[in-house]
C-alpha positions in Angstrom: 89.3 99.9 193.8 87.3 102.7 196.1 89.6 104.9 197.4 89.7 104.9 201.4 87.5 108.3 201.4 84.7 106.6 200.0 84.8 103.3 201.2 82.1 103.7 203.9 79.7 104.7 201.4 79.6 101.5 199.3 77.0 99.4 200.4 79.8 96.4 200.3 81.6 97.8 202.8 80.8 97.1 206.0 82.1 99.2 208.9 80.3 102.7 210.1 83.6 104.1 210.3 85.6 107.2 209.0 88.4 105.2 207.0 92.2 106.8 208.2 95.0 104.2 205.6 97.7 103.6 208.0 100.9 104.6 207.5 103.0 102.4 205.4 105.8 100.3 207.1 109.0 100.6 205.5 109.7 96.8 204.1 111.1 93.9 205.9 114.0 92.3 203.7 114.1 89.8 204.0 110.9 88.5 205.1 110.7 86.5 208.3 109.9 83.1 208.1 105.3 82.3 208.0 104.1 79.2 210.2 104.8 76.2 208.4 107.2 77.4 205.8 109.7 74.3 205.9 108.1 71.1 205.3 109.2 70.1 209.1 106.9 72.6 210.5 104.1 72.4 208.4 101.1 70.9 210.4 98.9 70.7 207.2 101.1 67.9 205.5 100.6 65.7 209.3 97.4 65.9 209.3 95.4 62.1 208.7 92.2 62.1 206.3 89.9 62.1 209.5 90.6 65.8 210.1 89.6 66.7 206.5 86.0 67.0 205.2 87.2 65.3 201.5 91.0 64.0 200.1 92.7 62.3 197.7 96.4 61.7 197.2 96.9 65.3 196.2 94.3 67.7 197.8 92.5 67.9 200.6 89.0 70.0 202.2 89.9 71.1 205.8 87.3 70.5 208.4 86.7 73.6 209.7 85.0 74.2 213.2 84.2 77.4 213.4 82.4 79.2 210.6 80.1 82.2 210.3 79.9 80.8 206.5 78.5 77.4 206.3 80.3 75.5 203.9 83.3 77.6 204.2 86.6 75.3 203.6 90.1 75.9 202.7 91.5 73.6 199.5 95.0 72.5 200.7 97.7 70.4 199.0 98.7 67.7 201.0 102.4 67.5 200.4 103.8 71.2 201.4 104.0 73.3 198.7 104.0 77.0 200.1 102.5 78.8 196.4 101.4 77.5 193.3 104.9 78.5 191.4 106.5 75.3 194.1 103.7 73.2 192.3 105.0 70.3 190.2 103.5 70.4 186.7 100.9 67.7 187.5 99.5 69.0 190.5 99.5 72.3 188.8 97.4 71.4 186.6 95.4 69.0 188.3 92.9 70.9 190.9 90.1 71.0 189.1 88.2 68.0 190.6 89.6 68.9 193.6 87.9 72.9 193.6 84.8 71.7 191.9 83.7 70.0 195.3 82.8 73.0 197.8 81.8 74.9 194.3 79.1 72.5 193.6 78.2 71.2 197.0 77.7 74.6 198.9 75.8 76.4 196.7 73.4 73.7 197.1 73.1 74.5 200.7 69.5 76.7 201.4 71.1 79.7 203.3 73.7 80.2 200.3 73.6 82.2 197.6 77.1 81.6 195.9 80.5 80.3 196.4 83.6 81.8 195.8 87.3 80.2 195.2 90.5 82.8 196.0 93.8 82.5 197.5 93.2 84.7 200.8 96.4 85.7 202.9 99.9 84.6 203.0 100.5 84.0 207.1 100.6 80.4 206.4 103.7 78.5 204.6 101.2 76.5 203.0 99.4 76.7 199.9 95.7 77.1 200.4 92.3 78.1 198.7 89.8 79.0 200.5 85.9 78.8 199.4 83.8 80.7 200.7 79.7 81.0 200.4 77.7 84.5 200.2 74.9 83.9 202.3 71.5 83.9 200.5 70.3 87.3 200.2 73.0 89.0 201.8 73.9 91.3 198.7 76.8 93.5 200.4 78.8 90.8 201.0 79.0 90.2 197.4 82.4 90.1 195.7 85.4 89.9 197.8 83.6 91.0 201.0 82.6 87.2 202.1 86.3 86.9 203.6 86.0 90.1 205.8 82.5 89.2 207.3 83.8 86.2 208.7 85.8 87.6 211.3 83.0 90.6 212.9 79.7 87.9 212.6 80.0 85.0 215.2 80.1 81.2 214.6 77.2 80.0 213.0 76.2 76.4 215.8 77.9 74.1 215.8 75.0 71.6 213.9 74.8 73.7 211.0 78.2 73.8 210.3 78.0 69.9 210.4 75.6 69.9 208.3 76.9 72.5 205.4 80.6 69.7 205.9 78.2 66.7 205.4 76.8 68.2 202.0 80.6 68.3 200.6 81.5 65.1 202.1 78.4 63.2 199.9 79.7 65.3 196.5 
């Protein structure tokens, strides 16, 4: 880990900034509730297979709209499970067809140079993994820095981001 001092020097790192760490807040205990933490509010387990890119009976791709990462998907159970330790044994041990769908198909896309598979934030109540591509060539975005150029680099149209979702979709 690069201590804040030096972060705008690594060539990952992607702000021209002078780095300040905030203050830390004193804890919250216990926690408030995330969006969809009970079953009943969960809008992931509603969802109907049209508004995912792949599913079975366990797992699901999301469709996502807008992406400044083509191929970019979160992995989602479709019962609501809120982390992996809620998992029951066989889904626990199940994913791997599930994950090896955006690993193989978006790396077959021509503006990507890998894929990547991590559990990204907790806001949300249910358990997701999200996937997301390094575009080709673009070498400081390399490691875990693919999840914070999504936010500063606008949407990618509209038709290429159907056409990365229509490369999963035939894997």
């Amino acid at each position: 880990m690069t201590p804040g001092e030096r972060l705008p020097a690594d060539p990952w790192f992607l702000f021209e900034v002078d780095v300040t760490v905030k203050t830390r807040q004193p804890p919250v205990v216990p926690e408030p509730p995330r969006s969809g933490d009970s079953a009943e509010d969960c809008d992931i387990r509603t969802r109907r297979n049209p508004e995912f890119d792949w599913a079975d009976q366990t797992w699901a791709l999301l469709a996502v709209g807008d992406s400044a990462l083509p191929g970019a998907v979160p992995l989602v159970t479709r019962d609501h499970h809120g982390s992996r330790t809620d998992l029951p044994d066989p889904v626990l041990v199940a994913p791997g067809p599930a994950t090896a769908r955006p690993v193989r198909a978006v790396p077959a896309l021509p503006e990507v140079g890998q894929v990547q598979g991590f559990r990204r934030g907790d806001g949300s109540g249910h358990l997701h993994q999200w996937f997301p591509p390094r575009p080709l060539g673009a070498m400081q975005t390399r490691g875990s820095m693919p999840a914070m150029w999504v936010d500063p680099v606008p949407p990618l149209p509209v038709p290429q981001v159907d056409a990365a979702r229509a490369t999963q979709e035939g894997t």
